[in-house]
C-alpha positions as CSV (number, residue, x, y, z in Angstrom):
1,X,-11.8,49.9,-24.2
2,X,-12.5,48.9,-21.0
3,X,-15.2,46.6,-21.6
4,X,-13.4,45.0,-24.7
5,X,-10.5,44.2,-21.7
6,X,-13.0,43.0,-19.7
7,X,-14.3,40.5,-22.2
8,X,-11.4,39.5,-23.2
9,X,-10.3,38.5,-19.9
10,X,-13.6,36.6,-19.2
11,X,-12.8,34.5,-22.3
12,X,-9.0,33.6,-20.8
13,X,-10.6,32.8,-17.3
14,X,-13.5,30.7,-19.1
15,X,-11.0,29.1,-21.2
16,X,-8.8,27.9,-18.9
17,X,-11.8,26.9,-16.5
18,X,-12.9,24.7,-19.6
19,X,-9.2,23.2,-19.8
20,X,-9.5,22.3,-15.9
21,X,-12.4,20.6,-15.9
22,X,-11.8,18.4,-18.7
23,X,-8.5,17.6,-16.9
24,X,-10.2,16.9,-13.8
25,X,-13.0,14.7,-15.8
26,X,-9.9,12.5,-18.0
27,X,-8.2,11.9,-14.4
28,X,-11.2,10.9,-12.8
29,X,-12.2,8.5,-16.2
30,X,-9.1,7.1,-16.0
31,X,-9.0,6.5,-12.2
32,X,-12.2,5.0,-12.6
33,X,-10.8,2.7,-15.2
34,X,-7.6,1.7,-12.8
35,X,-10.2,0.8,-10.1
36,X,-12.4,-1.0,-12.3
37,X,-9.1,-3.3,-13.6
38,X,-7.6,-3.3,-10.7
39,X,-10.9,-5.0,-8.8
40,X,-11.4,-7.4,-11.7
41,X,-7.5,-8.5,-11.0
42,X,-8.1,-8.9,-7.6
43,X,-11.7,-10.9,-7.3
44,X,-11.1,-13.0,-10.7
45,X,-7.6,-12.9,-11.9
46,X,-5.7,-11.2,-14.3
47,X,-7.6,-13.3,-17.4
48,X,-10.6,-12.3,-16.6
49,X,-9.8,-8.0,-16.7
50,X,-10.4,-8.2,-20.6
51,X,-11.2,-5.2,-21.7
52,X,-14.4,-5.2,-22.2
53,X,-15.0,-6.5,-18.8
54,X,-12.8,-3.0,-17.5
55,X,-14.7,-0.8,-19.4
56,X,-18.4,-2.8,-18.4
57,X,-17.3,-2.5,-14.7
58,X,-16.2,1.2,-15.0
59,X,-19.8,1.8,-16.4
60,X,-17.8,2.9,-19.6
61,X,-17.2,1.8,-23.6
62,X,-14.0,0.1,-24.4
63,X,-13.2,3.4,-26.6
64,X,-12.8,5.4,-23.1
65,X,-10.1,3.3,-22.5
66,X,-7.9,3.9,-25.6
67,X,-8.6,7.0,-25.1
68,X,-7.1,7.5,-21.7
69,X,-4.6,4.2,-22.7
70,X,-2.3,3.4,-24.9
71,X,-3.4,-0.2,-24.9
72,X,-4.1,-2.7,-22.2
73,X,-0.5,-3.3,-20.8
74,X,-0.5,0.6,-20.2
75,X,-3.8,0.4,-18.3
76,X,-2.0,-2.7,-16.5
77,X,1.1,-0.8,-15.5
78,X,-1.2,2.1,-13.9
79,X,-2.7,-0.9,-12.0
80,X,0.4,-2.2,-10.8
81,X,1.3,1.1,-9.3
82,X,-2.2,2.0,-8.0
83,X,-2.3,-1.5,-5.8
84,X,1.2,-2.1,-5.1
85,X,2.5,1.1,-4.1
86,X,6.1,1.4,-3.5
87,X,6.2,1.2,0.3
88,X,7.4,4.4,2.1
89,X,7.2,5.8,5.4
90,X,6.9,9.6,5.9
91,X,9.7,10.7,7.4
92,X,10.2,12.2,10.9
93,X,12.7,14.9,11.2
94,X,15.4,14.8,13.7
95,X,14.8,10.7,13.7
96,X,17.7,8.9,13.2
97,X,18.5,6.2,10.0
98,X,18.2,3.2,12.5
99,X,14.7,4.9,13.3
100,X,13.7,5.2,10.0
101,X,14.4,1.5,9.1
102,X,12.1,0.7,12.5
103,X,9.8,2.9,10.7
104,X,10.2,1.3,7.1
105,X,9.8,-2.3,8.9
106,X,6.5,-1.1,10.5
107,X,5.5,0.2,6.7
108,X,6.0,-3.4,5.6
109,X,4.7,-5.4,7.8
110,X,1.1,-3.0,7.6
111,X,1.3,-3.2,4.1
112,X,1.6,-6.9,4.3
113,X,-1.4,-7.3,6.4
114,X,-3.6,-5.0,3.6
115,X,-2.2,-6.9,1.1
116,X,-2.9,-10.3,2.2
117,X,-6.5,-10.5,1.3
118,X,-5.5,-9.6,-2.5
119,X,-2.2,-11.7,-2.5
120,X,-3.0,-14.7,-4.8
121,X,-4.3,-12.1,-7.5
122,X,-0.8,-10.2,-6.9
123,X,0.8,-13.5,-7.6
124,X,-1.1,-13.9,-10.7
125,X,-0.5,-10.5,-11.9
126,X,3.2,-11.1,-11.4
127,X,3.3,-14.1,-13.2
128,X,1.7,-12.4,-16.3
129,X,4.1,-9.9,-16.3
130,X,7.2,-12.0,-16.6
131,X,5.2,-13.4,-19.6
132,X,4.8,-10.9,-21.4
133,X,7.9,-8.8,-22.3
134,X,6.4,-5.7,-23.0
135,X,4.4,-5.0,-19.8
136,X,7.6,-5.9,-17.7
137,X,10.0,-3.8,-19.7
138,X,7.4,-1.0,-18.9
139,X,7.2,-1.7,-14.9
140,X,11.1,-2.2,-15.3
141,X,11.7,1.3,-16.2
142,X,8.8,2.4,-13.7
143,X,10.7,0.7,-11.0
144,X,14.3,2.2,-12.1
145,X,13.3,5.3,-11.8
146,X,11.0,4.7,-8.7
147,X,14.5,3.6,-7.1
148,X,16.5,6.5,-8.1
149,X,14.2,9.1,-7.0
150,X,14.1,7.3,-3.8
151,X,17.7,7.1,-3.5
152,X,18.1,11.3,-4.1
153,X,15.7,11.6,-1.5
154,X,17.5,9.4,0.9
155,X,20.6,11.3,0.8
156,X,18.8,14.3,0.6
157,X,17.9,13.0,4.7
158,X,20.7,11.4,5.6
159,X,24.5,11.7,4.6
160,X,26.5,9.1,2.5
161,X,28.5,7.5,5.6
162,X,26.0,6.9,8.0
163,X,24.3,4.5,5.1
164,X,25.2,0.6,5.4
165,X,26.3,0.8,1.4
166,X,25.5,3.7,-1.2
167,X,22.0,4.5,-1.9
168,X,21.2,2.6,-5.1
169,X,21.9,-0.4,-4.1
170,X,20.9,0.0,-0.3
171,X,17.0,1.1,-1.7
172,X,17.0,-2.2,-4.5
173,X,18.1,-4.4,-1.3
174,X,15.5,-2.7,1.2
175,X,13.0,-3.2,-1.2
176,X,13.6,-6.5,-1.9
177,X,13.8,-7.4,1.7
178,X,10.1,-6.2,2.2
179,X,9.0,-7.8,-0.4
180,X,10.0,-11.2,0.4
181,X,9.1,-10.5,3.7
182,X,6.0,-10.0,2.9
183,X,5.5,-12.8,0.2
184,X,6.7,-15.3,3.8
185,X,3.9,-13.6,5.7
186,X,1.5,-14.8,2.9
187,X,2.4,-17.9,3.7
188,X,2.5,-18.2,7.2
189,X,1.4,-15.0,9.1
190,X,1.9,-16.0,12.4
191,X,5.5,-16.5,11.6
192,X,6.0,-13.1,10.7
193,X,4.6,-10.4,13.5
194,X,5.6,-6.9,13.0
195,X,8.8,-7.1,15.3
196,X,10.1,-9.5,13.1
197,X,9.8,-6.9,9.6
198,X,11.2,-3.9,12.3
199,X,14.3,-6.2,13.1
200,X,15.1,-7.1,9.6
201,X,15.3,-3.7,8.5
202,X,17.0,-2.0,11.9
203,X,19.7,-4.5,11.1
204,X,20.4,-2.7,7.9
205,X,21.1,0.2,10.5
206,X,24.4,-1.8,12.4
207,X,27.4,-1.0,11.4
Protein backbone atom coordinates (compact mmCIF):
# COMPACT_ATOMS: atom_id res chain seq x y z
CA UNK A 1 0.00 0.00 0.00
CA UNK A 2 2.68 2.00 0.89
CA UNK A 3 4.77 1.64 -2.14
CA UNK A 4 1.71 2.04 -4.55
CA UNK A 5 1.40 5.78 -2.43
CA UNK A 6 4.77 6.24 -2.94
CA UNK A 7 4.61 5.73 -6.68
CA UNK A 8 1.90 7.46 -7.14
CA UNK A 9 3.21 10.45 -5.58
CA UNK A 10 6.51 10.30 -7.70
CA UNK A 11 4.33 10.42 -10.81
CA UNK A 12 2.40 13.88 -9.45
CA UNK A 13 5.96 15.39 -8.49
CA UNK A 14 7.38 14.18 -11.95
CA UNK A 15 4.35 15.46 -13.67
CA UNK A 16 4.26 18.71 -12.50
CA UNK A 17 8.22 19.01 -12.81
CA UNK A 18 7.46 18.11 -16.63
CA UNK A 19 4.80 21.03 -16.68
CA UNK A 20 7.55 23.47 -15.16
CA UNK A 21 10.03 22.99 -17.41
CA UNK A 22 8.13 23.22 -20.45
CA UNK A 23 6.84 26.53 -19.00
CA UNK A 24 10.18 27.68 -18.24
CA UNK A 25 11.43 26.50 -21.97
CA UNK A 26 8.02 28.48 -23.85
CA UNK A 27 9.05 31.74 -21.69
CA UNK A 28 12.39 31.53 -22.44
CA UNK A 29 11.47 30.72 -26.53
CA UNK A 30 9.37 33.44 -26.49
CA UNK A 31 11.74 35.91 -24.71
CA UNK A 32 14.24 34.90 -27.13
CA UNK A 33 11.91 35.82 -29.87
CA UNK A 34 11.04 39.45 -28.21
CA UNK A 35 14.91 40.04 -28.12
CA UNK A 36 15.55 38.86 -31.47
CA UNK A 37 12.50 41.40 -32.87
CA UNK A 38 13.11 43.83 -30.68
CA UNK A 39 17.10 44.11 -31.91
CA UNK A 40 16.07 43.83 -35.52
CA UNK A 41 13.62 47.00 -34.77
CA UNK A 42 16.27 48.79 -33.31
CA UNK A 43 19.55 48.26 -35.76
CA UNK A 44 17.29 48.14 -39.08
CA UNK A 45 13.83 49.38 -38.60
CA UNK A 46 10.62 48.02 -38.15
CA UNK A 47 10.48 46.73 -42.08
CA UNK A 48 13.12 44.84 -41.91
CA UNK A 49 11.80 42.39 -38.44
CA UNK A 50 9.96 40.13 -41.02
CA UNK A 51 9.43 37.22 -39.68
CA UNK A 52 11.62 35.15 -40.99
CA UNK A 53 14.33 37.51 -40.16
CA UNK A 54 12.86 37.12 -36.08
CA UNK A 55 12.90 33.65 -36.20
CA UNK A 56 16.69 33.47 -38.26
CA UNK A 57 18.03 35.85 -35.46
CA UNK A 58 16.39 33.90 -32.57
CA UNK A 59 18.26 30.83 -34.06
CA UNK A 60 14.56 29.43 -34.47
CA UNK A 61 11.80 28.38 -37.50
CA UNK A 62 9.09 30.83 -38.22
CA UNK A 63 6.66 27.89 -36.72
CA UNK A 64 8.20 28.79 -33.05
CA UNK A 65 6.79 31.88 -33.49
CA UNK A 66 3.11 31.03 -34.11
CA UNK A 67 3.47 28.97 -31.70
CA UNK A 68 4.29 31.24 -28.86
CA UNK A 69 2.28 34.20 -31.15
CA UNK A 70 -0.70 34.84 -32.31
CA UNK A 71 0.65 36.60 -35.30
CA UNK A 72 3.28 39.21 -35.83
CA UNK A 73 1.38 42.35 -34.38
CA UNK A 74 1.20 40.08 -31.10
CA UNK A 75 4.94 39.43 -31.15
CA UNK A 76 5.12 43.40 -31.90
CA UNK A 77 3.00 44.39 -28.86
CA UNK A 78 5.33 42.13 -26.52
CA UNK A 79 8.12 44.24 -28.14
CA UNK A 80 6.65 47.42 -27.39
CA UNK A 81 6.44 46.62 -23.84
CA UNK A 82 9.82 44.80 -23.50
CA UNK A 83 11.77 48.15 -24.80
CA UNK A 84 9.57 50.82 -23.82
CA UNK A 85 8.67 49.98 -20.39
CA UNK A 86 6.29 52.09 -18.64
CA UNK A 87 8.53 54.35 -16.61
CA UNK A 88 8.27 53.88 -12.80
CA UNK A 89 10.17 54.64 -9.82
CA UNK A 90 10.14 52.25 -6.81
CA UNK A 91 8.75 53.87 -4.20
CA UNK A 92 10.33 55.05 -0.96
CA UNK A 93 8.15 54.85 2.10
CA UNK A 94 7.58 57.75 4.32
CA UNK A 95 8.68 60.07 1.09
CA UNK A 96 6.39 62.57 0.34
CA UNK A 97 4.22 63.01 -3.34
CA UNK A 98 6.50 66.10 -4.22
CA UNK A 99 9.41 63.58 -3.57
CA UNK A 100 8.05 61.02 -5.61
CA UNK A 101 7.58 63.32 -8.59
CA UNK A 102 11.56 64.37 -8.04
CA UNK A 103 11.90 60.72 -8.18
CA UNK A 104 9.62 60.01 -11.29
CA UNK A 105 11.53 63.14 -13.08
CA UNK A 106 14.98 61.39 -12.27
CA UNK A 107 13.19 58.02 -13.81
CA UNK A 108 12.65 60.05 -17.00
CA UNK A 109 15.31 61.80 -17.63
CA UNK A 110 17.60 58.14 -17.07
CA UNK A 111 15.29 56.51 -19.27
CA UNK A 112 15.82 59.17 -21.78
CA UNK A 113 19.45 58.92 -21.83
CA UNK A 114 19.07 54.73 -22.37
CA UNK A 115 16.75 55.37 -24.92
CA UNK A 116 18.43 57.75 -26.95
CA UNK A 117 20.70 55.46 -28.82
CA UNK A 118 17.51 53.39 -30.05
CA UNK A 119 15.31 56.58 -30.57
CA UNK A 120 14.91 56.77 -34.37
CA UNK A 121 13.87 52.99 -34.44
CA UNK A 122 11.25 54.03 -31.54
CA UNK A 123 10.03 56.65 -33.91
CA UNK A 124 9.71 54.20 -36.57
CA UNK A 125 7.94 51.69 -34.59
CA UNK A 126 5.50 54.33 -33.55
CA UNK A 127 4.76 55.40 -36.82
CA UNK A 128 3.82 51.75 -37.87
CA UNK A 129 1.57 51.50 -35.19
CA UNK A 130 -0.60 54.42 -35.99
CA UNK A 131 -0.71 52.61 -39.39
CA UNK A 132 -1.93 49.77 -38.71
CA UNK A 133 -5.21 49.66 -36.72
CA UNK A 134 -4.99 46.48 -35.25
CA UNK A 135 -1.51 46.66 -33.49
CA UNK A 136 -2.52 50.10 -31.91
CA UNK A 137 -5.95 48.97 -30.82
CA UNK A 138 -3.87 46.23 -28.99
CA UNK A 139 -1.17 48.65 -27.31
CA UNK A 140 -4.33 50.88 -26.69
CA UNK A 141 -5.90 48.55 -24.39
CA UNK A 142 -2.32 47.53 -23.01
CA UNK A 143 -1.86 51.15 -22.09
CA UNK A 144 -5.58 51.53 -20.49
CA UNK A 145 -5.00 49.15 -18.34
CA UNK A 146 -1.28 49.93 -17.64
CA UNK A 147 -2.80 53.39 -16.53
CA UNK A 148 -5.46 52.06 -14.23
CA UNK A 149 -3.35 49.72 -12.44
CA UNK A 150 -1.07 52.52 -11.88
CA UNK A 151 -3.57 54.78 -10.73
CA UNK A 152 -4.88 52.02 -7.85
CA UNK A 153 -1.50 51.86 -6.90
CA UNK A 154 -1.04 55.56 -6.57
CA UNK A 155 -3.84 55.98 -4.18
CA UNK A 156 -3.06 52.97 -2.63
CA UNK A 157 0.36 55.48 -1.51
CA UNK A 158 -1.00 58.51 -1.26
CA UNK A 159 -4.59 59.94 -0.44
CA UNK A 160 -6.99 61.52 -2.94
CA UNK A 161 -6.43 65.32 -1.69
CA UNK A 162 -2.88 65.58 -1.59
CA UNK A 163 -3.00 64.64 -5.58
CA UNK A 164 -2.89 67.87 -8.05
CA UNK A 165 -6.23 66.19 -9.86
CA UNK A 166 -7.76 62.52 -9.50
CA UNK A 167 -5.54 59.67 -10.38
CA UNK A 168 -6.56 58.79 -13.92
CA UNK A 169 -6.04 61.64 -15.39
CA UNK A 170 -3.04 62.91 -13.16
CA UNK A 171 -1.08 59.29 -14.44
CA UNK A 172 -2.26 59.96 -18.51
CA UNK A 173 -0.76 63.60 -17.91
CA UNK A 174 2.47 62.44 -16.01
CA UNK A 175 2.98 60.10 -18.60
CA UNK A 176 2.59 62.20 -21.30
CA UNK A 177 4.82 64.81 -19.84
CA UNK A 178 7.82 62.29 -19.80
CA UNK A 179 7.30 61.31 -22.89
CA UNK A 180 7.54 64.43 -24.62
CA UNK A 181 10.18 65.27 -22.45
CA UNK A 182 12.01 62.81 -23.51
CA UNK A 183 11.14 62.92 -27.41
CA UNK A 184 12.78 67.15 -26.77
CA UNK A 185 15.86 65.45 -25.27
CA UNK A 186 16.15 63.41 -28.54
CA UNK A 187 16.44 66.37 -30.08
CA UNK A 188 18.50 68.50 -28.32
CA UNK A 189 20.10 66.82 -25.18
CA UNK A 190 21.93 69.49 -23.78
CA UNK A 191 18.69 71.36 -23.46
CA UNK A 192 17.26 69.02 -21.32
CA UNK A 193 19.63 68.01 -18.12
CA UNK A 194 17.97 65.98 -15.47
CA UNK A 195 16.98 69.06 -13.30
CA UNK A 196 15.00 70.13 -15.96
CA UNK A 197 12.68 66.48 -16.05
CA UNK A 198 12.81 66.76 -11.88
CA UNK A 199 11.28 70.31 -12.14
CA UNK A 200 8.62 69.58 -14.59
CA UNK A 201 7.33 66.83 -12.60
CA UNK A 202 7.76 68.52 -8.83
CA UNK A 203 5.61 71.20 -10.29
CA UNK A 204 2.80 68.67 -10.66
CA UNK A 205 3.38 68.61 -6.72
CA UNK A 206 2.30 72.72 -6.08
CA UNK A 207 -0.70 73.35 -5.07
Amino acid sequence: MHDVYFWAMDEIVSDKAVRRRSGAKRERTRAALIAAAGDLIRDQGYEAATLEAIAAKAGMTRGAIYGNFANRDDLFAEVALDRWAPVMPEHVPGTSFREHMARLGRAYALAARQRAPVAIHSASFQLQVRRHEALRRRLAVQGRELIENTARELLRLYPQEELPMPAVPLIKALAALGEGLMAAYFADPDEYPEEVFVAAFEAFAVR
